[in-house]
C-alpha positions in Angstrom: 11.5 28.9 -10.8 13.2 31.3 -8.7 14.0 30.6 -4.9 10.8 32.6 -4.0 9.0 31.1 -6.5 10.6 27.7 -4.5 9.5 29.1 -1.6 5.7 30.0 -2.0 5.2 26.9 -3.2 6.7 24.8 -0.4 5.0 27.1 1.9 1.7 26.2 0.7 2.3 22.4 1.8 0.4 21.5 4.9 2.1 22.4 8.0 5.0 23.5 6.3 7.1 26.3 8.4 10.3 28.6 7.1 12.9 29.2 9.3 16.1 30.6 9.1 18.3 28.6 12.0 22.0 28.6 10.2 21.7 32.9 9.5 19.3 35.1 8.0 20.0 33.8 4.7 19.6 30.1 4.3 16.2 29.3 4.5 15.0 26.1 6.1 11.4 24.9 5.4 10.4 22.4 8.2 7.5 20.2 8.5 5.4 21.0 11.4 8.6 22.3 13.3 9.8 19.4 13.4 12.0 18.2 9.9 13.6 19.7 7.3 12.7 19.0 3.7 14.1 21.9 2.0 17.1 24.6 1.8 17.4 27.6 -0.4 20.3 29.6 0.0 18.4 33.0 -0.7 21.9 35.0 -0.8 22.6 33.5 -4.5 24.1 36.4 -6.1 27.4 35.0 -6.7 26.2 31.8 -8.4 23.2 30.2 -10.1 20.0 29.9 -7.3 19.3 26.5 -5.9 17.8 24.3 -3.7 18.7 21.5 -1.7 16.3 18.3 -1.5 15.5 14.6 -0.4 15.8 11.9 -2.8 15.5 8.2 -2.9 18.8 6.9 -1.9 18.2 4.2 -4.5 17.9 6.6 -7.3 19.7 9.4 -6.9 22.9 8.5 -8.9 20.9 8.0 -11.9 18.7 10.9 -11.7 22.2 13.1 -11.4 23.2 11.3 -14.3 20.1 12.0 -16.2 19.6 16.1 -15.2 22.2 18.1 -15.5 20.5 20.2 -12.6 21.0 17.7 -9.8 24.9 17.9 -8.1 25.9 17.5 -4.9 24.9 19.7 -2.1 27.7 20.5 0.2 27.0 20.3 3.6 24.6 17.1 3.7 24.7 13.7 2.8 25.0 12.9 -0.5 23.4 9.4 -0.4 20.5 11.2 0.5 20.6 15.1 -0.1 20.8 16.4 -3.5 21.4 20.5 -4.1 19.3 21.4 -7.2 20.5 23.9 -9.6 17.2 26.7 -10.6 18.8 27.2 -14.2 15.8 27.1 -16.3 16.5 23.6 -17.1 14.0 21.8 -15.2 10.3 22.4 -15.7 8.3 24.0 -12.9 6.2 20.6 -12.8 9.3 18.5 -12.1 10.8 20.8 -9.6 7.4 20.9 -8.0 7.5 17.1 -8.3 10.8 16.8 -6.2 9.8 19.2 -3.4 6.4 17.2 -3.1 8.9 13.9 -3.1 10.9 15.3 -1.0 8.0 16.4 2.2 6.9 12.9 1.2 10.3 11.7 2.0 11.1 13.3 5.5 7.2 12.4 6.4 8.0 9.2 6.4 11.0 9.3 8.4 8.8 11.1 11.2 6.8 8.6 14.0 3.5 7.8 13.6 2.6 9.9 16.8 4.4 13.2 15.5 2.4 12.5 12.1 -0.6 12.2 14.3 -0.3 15.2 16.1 0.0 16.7 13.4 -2.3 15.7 11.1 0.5 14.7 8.4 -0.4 12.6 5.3 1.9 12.1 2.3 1.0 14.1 -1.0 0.1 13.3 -4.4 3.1 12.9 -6.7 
């Protein structure tokens, strides 16, 4: 997948916003304006396009072990935050996968009123 492959796909999550707060080339796609759930540098010319994702803290070590993809992203925290190499080496489906974990992730980090508001329920894995 490339990153605007990435990012018509995370667009098409419910209440999912871009926005581009850092500069005009590192896009941020929000939940309801309110959390982050995934980066794409879109200025990847210099090196191999990626992403930056959520991950369960508990299994992030292994699944970096276990996909040559996964490293970690600068910038965030790596107990939680992993940067996710497009390289051809993932299938679409499991990439897919992770961004759905991911919204899933950063939902249920948000309070029950802002997932209220907003209508916000997690998504099928």
């Amino acid at each position: 997948m490339t990153p605007a492959d990435i990012w018509s796909y995370a667009e098409s999550l419910p209440n999912v916003q871009p926005t581009f707060p850092f500069d005009e080339t590192t896009l941020v796609l929000k939940i309801a304006h309110l959390k982050l759930f995934c980066i794409i540098p879109l200025d990847a010319a210099e090196h191999t396009p990626q992403m930056a994702l959520k991950f369960p803290s508990k299994d992030l070590e292994e699944l970096r072990s276990q996909h040559a993809c996964l490293f970690q992203a600068s910038h965030l925290h790596s107990a939680h935050w992993s940067a996710v190499a497009l390289d051809g080496s993932e299938k679409p489906t499991q990439l897919q996968r992770w961004i759905r974990q991911s919204y899933n992730l950063v939902l249920a980090g948000m309070t029950k009123s802002q997932r209220e508001t907003h209508s916000l329920t997690p998504l099928e894995l």
